[in-house]
N, C-alpha and C positions, 0 to 999 in steps of 0.2 A: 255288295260293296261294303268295306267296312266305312266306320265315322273317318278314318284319315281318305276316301276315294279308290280305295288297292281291293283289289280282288280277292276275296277268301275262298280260302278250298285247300287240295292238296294240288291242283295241275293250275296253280294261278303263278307261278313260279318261274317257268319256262328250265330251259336249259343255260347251267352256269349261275342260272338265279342262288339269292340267298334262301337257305333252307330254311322251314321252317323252325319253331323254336322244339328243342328236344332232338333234336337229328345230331349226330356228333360226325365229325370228323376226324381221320388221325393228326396229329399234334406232331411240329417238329420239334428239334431238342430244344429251340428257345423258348419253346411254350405259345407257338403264334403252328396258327393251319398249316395242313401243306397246301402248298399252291400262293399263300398270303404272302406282298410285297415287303421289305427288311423294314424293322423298324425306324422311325425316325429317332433323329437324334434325342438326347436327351433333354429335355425343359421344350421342343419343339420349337417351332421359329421363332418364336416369339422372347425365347430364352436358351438362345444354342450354347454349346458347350463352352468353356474359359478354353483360351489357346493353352497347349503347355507350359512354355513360358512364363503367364501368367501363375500357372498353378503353382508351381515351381516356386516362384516371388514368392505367392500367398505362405509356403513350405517354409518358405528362407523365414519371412517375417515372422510366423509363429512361432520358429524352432527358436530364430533370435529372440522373441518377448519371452521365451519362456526360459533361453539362457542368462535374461535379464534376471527374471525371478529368481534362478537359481542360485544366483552370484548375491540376491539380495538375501536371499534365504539363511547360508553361508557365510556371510562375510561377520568379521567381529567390530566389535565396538571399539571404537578411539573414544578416549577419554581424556586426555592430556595429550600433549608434545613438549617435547623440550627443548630450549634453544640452544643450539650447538654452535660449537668455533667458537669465533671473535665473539657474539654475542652474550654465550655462555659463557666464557671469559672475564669481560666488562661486568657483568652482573656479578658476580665470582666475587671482584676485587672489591665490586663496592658494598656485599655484605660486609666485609673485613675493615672497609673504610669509614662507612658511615656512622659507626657507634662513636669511633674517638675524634671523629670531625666534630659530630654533637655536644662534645666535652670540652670543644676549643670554642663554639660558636656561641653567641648570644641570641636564641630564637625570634625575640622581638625587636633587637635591632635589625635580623636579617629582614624580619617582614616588611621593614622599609623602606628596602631598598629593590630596583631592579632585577630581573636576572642577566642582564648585562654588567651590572655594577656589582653582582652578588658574584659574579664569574671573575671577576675582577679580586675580592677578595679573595676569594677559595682559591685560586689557582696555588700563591706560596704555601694557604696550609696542607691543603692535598698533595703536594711535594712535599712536605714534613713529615706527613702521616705516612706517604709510600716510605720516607724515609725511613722511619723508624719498625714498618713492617718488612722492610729488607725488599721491597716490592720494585721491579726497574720496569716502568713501560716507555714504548715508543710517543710520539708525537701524538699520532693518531687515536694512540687508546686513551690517551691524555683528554685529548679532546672528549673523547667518548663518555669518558667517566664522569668529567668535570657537568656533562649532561646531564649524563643518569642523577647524579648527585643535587642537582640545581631542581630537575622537575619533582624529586623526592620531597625536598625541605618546601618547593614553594609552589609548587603544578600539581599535577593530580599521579606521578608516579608514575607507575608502568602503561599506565593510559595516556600518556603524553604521546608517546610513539604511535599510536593508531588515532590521537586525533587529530596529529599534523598530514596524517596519510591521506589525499586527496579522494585518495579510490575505498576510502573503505567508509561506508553506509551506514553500516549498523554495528553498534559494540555491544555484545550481552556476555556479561561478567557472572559467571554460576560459582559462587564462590571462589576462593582464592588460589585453587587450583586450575579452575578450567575459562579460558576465555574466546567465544565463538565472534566471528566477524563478519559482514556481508562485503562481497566487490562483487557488482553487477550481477544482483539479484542473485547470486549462489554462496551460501554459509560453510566456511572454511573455517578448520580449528588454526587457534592462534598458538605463539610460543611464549606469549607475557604469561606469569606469573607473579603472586603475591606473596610477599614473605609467610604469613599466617593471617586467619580471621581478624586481628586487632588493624592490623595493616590495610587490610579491603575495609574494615569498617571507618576508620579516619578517614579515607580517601572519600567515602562516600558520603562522613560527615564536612567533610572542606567541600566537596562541591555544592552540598544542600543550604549550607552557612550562607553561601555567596547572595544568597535569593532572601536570606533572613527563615528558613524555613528549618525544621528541625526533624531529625532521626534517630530514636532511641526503641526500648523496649515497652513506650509508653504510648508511642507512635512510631511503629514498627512500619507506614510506608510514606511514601513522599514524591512528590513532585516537582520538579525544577528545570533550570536550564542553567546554559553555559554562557560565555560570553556572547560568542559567535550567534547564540539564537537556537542551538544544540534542543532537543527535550532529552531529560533524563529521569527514571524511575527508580527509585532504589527500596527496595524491602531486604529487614533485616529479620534475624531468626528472634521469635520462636517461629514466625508465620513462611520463613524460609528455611525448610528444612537441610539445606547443603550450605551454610551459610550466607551472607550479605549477595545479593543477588542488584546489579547495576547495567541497565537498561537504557543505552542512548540511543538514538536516531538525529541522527549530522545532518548538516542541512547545508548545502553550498552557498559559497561565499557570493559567488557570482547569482547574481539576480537570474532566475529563470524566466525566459519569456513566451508564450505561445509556438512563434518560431520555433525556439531550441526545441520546444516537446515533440515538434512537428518534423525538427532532422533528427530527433531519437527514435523516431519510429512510433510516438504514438499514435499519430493521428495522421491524416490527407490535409492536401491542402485545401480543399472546400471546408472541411467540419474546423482547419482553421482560422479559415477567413467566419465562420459560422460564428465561432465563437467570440473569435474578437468583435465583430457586429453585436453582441448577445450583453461582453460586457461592458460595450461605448452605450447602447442605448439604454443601460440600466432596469433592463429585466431582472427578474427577482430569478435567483440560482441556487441551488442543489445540489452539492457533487457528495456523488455515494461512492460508495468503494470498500472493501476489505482494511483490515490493517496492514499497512505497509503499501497501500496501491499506490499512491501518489496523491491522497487528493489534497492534503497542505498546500502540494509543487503544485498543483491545479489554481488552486486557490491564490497564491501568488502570483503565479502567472496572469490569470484574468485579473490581478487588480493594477496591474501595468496597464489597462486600457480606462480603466477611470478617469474622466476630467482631471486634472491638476487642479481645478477651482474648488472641486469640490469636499464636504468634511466629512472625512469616514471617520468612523469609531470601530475599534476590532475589541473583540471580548472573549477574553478566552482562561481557561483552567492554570495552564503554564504558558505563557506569554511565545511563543515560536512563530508567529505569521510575520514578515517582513514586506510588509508592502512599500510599493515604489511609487510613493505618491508623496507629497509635500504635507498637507495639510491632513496628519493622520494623529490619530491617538488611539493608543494601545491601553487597553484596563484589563488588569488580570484578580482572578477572586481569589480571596483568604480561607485558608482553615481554620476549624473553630481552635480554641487554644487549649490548653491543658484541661479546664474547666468543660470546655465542651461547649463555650459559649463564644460570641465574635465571627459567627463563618458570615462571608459574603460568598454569595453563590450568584450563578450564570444570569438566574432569573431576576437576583436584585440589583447585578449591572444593567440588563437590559432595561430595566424601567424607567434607572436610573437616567439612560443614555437616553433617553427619547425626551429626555427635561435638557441634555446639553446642544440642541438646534442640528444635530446631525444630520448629511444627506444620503449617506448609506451606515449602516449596520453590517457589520461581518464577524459572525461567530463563530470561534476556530474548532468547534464540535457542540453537536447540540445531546442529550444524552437524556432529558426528559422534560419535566412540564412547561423549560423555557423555550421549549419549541413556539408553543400558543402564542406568547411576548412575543417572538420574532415574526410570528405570521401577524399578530396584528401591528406592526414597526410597519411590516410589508404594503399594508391596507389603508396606510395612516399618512401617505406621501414621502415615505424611506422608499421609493424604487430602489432598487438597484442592489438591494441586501443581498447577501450571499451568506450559505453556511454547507459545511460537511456535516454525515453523517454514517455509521456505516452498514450499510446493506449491500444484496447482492446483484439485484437489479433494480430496474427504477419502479416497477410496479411494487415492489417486496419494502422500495424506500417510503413509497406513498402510505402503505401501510406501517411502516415503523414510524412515521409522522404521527396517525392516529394514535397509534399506542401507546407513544409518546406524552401528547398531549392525556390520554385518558390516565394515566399512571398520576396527575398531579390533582387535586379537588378541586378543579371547575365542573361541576356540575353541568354540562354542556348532552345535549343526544349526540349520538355518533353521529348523523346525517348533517347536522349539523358543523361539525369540526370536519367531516368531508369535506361541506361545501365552502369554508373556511379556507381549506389546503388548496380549492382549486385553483380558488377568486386572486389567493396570494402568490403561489408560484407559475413562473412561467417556463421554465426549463431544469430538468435534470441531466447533468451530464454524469454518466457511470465509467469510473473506472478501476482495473483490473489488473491485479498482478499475473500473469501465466507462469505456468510450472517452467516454463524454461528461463524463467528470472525478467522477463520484459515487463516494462509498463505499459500497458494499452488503454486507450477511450475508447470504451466498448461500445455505448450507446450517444446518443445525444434525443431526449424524448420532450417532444413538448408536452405539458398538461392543459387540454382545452377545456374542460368544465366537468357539469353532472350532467349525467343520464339517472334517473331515477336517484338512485341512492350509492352509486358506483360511479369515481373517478375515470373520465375520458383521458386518454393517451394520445398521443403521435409521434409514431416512431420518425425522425429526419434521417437517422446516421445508426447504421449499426454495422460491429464488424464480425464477419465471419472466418471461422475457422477452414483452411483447405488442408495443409497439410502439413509436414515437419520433415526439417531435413536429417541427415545422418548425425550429425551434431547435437540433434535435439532442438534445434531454432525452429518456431511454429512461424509458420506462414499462412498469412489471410489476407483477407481486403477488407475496405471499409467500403461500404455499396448505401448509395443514397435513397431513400422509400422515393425518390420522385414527387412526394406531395407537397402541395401548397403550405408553409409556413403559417400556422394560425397569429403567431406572435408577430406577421408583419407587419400589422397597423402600430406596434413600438418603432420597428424600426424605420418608417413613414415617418414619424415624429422627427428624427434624426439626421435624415437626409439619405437612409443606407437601404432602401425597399430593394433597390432592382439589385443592388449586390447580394442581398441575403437571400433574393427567388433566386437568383443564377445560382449560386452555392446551394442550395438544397434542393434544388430541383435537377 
C-alpha cells in the first residue's frame, strides 16, 4: 500500500486503469490521448467563453478608442477664429469709427454719464462720423455699432459680449489674439478679439481699477472682481509670455440653492436633504474639490440654510462668496503696496474676526497657516464655520489640512494638529468636475476622531462610476455606506436626528 492507500506494483491497475507514470500513449492532433474526452471549454465553468456578440462589442469598442486616438493624433491646432458676416462687419466699421468719435468726445465728461445717456449722446455724432466716412448702415447695424462703441469707451470691450452671455462660465483671454470660453463644462474657441496688446492691457487695467487694485510691470498679477461678484485674474508680460493674460470665472446672478444642485445632477436627494441638515445644524464643513469643481456654488448654496439670526463673517482673497443671509459681512485682504509693506492676509482677518462676536466664520479658500485660526474659530464656539480647499479626495484634504497648518511657525507635533483637525471638523463634502464637463458631489465623509495617530473617517455618500453613453455623458449613482451618522448627536441638538438616520442610512 502506498502513503495515499492504492496499490503499488505493475498489475495494481487493472484493465482501462491509468498507466503508470512513464507509459506513453499515442497522442491526437489536439495534443490530448486517444481515447480522452474533447476538451472543455476555455477559462472552464467557472469562466466560459464571451458570446460572440459580446466580442464583437469588445472589437467595435477598441477599434473605436483607438480611432479616437488616431483623430487626436492627427488633428491640427486651432489657434484663432474669426468673426465672420454681420459681426466681422460691426467690428470693421468701428475700427474706422472710433478714432474720430474720440476726437469729438470729451473722455471725463463721458465717464459721468450713463450708457443709456452716453447712447443718447453718440447716436448724432456716430451719424456724422458714418457721414463723413461715406459709410451708409441699416437700423440694425446702427444699433450694433452704437454698442460695440459704448462698451469700448465705458465696459470692458470685446468682453462685454461674453459677460452678458448667460451660458458662458469661464472667460480666459491669452492674449489679444486668442480667447477660450466655457458653456457646460466644455472649452470652445471664441471670435472676440483685441485690437493689439495696449488694448487687452487697459481693459485689464479698468477692470483692476474698479477694486482700487493695480497692474503694471511692477506687479505684473492681480486679483479682483466684477460687479456682479465675477473673480478675475490678470497677469501681464514679462511673467506672461503671449501677452496680458485675463482669467474670469462668472458666477450666476440667481442665487444657487441645494435644490438646484440636486436637479443639475449633482447629487440624490437623501445627500440633499443630508446636507441641508449638516448646514441648519451648524457643523463645522470642508468642501474639497479641484479648480473649477464647483465648490464656491457648494459653498453658497449651504449658506442659504444658515439661521437668518445669525452673524456670519466671510473672509476671502478676492471678495466672490455671496451669501443669502441678512446679517453678513464680507472682509477681503490687501496686498502689500509698492514698498512691500501694508498686506493684510487671510490669517490677520481671522483673528481679527473672532474680536467682531461672530457666529460662523466662512473662508472662501484656505491656502496655508490660516487653516490653524479657522480650526481654532471651530473649537472656540464658531460652530458652524465652513471653508474650501483644494484636494482630490477627503482623506488627501485631511492631509493638505496638516500641511497646511505645518507650512506656518506654530511649533505644534503633527499628532497634535491631527487631533486638532479631528476635534474641529465634522464633515467633508468632496466635489468633482468629470471629463464629460458635469459637476458631481462625489463624497460626503464624516471625520470621527483619532486612532492612534491617524484620522478616523466615515464614508455616508459616495458616487460611483457605471458607465457612459455614446455622447460622452458618465453615468453613476450615488449609494449610501448604510452607517450610523457619527455627527447625529449635532443634529439631536436641532430637532433633525430621525431625518438625518433616514437620509444616510
Amino acid at each position: 500500500m502506498s502513503a495515499f492507500g492504492r496499490r503499488t506494483g505493475p498489475g495494481s491497475f487493472g484493465a482501462g486503469a491509468r498507466p503508470q507514470f512513464g507509459v506513453a500513449r499515442p497522442m491526437r492532433a489536439d495534443g490530448l490521448p486517444t481515447g480522452a474526452p474533447p476538451p472543455p471549454p476555455s477559462g472552464g465553468d467557472q469562466f466560459p467563453p464571451l458570446p460572440a456578440d459580446t466580442e464583437m462589442s469588445m472589437d467595435s469598442k477598441g477599434g473605436d478608442a483607438m480611432a479616437r486616438l488616431a483623430e487626436r493624433m492627427n488633428s491640427t491646432v486651432e489657434g484663432t477664429r474669426q468673426a465672420e458676416g454681420f459681426e466681422a462687419s460691426v467690428h470693421k466699421i468701428k475700427e474706422q469709427v472710433l478714432p474720430r468719435l474720440l476726437e469729438r468726445v470729451d473722455p471725463e465728461a463721458a465717464a459721468t454719464l450713463t450708457k443709456d445717456e452716453l447712447a443718447e449722446e453718440f447716436r448724432p455724432i456716430i451719424m456724422e462720423v458714418l457721414a463723413e466716412l461715406k459709410i451708409t448702415l441699416n437700423r440694425r447695424e446702427q444699433f450694433a455699432l452704437e454698442k460695440v462703441l459704448i462698451d469700448e469707451l465705458l465696459g470692458f470691450g470685446p468682453l462685454e459680449e461674453l459677460l452678458n452671455d448667460p451660458d458662458v462660465s469661464d472667460i480666459m483671454v491669452n492674449g489679444p489674439d486668442q480667447t477660450y470660453i466655457e458653456k457646460k463644462g466644455k472649452l470652445t474657441l471664441s471670435t472676440i478679439r483685441f485690437r493689439d496688446e495696449q488694448h487687452l492691457f487697459q481693459i485689464a487695467q479698468r477692470i483692476v481699477n474698479q477694486v482700487g487694485r493695480r497692474v503694471d510691470q511692477t506687479t505684473p498679477l492681480a486679483d479682483a472682481r466684477l460687479k456682479d461678484g465675477s473673480r478675475v485674474n490678470v497677469i501681464v508680460p514679462p511673467l506672461s509670455l503671449r501677452g496680458t493674460a485675463i482669467s474670469i470665472r462668472k458666477f450666476s446672478e440667481k442665487p444657487i440653492t441645494i435644490d438646484m444642485l440636486r436637479d443639475f445632477g449633482s447629487m440624490n436627494d437623501r445627500m440633499a436633504t443630508a446636507l441641508k441638515i449638516a448646514g441648519a445644524c451648524r457643523m463645522n464643513i470642508v468642501i474639497s474639490g479641484g479648480t473649477g469643481s464647483g465648490k464656491t456654488t457648494m459653498l453658497n448654496a449651504l449658506s442659504k440654510m444658515i439661521d437668518p439670526g445669525e452673524r456670519v463673517l466671510t473672509i476671502e482673497d478676492a471678495a466672490e462668496l455671496r451669501l443669502q443671509q441678512p446679517h453678513w459681512l464680507p472682509l477681503e485682504t490687501r496686498p502689500p503696496n509698492l514698498e512691500g509693506q501694508g498686506a493684510i492676509t487671510i490669517g490677520d482677518l481671522v483673528k481679527n474676526a473672532l474680536r467682531m462676536r461672530p457666529d460662523r466664520i466662512i473662508l472662501g479658500e484656505i491656502r496655508g497657516a490660516e487653516c490653524f485660526d479657522l480650526l481654532a474659530a471651530m473649537n472656540t464656539g464658531h460652530d458652524g464655520s465652513m471653508c474650501t480647499l483644494h484636494a482630490n479626495s477627503p482623506r488627501e484634504c485631511l492631509g493638505r489640512m496638516e500641511n497646511m497648518i505645518l507650512m506656518g511657525d506654530i511649533k505644534i507635533p503633527k499628532e497634535a494638529i491631527s487631533r486638532q483637525i479631528a476635534e474641529s471638523v465634522d464633515l467633508i463634502v468632496q466635489v468633482k468636475r468629470l471629463r464629460d464637463g458635469s459637476r458631481r458631489t462625489t463624497n460626503i465623509t464624516e471625520v470621527i476622531g483619532m486612532e492612534g495617530d491617524v484620522i478616523v473617517t466615515q464614508e455616508l455618500f459616495k458616487f460611483e462610476y457605471l458607465d457612459e453613453t455614446d455622447d460622452g455623458k458618465i453615468i453613476g449613482e450615488w449609494r449610501s455606506s448604510g452607517l450610523r451618522p457619527y455627527t447625529l448627536e449635532k443634529a439631536r441638538q436641532f430637532g433633525f436626528d430621525q431625518t438625518f438616520l433616514e437620509a444616510c442610512l
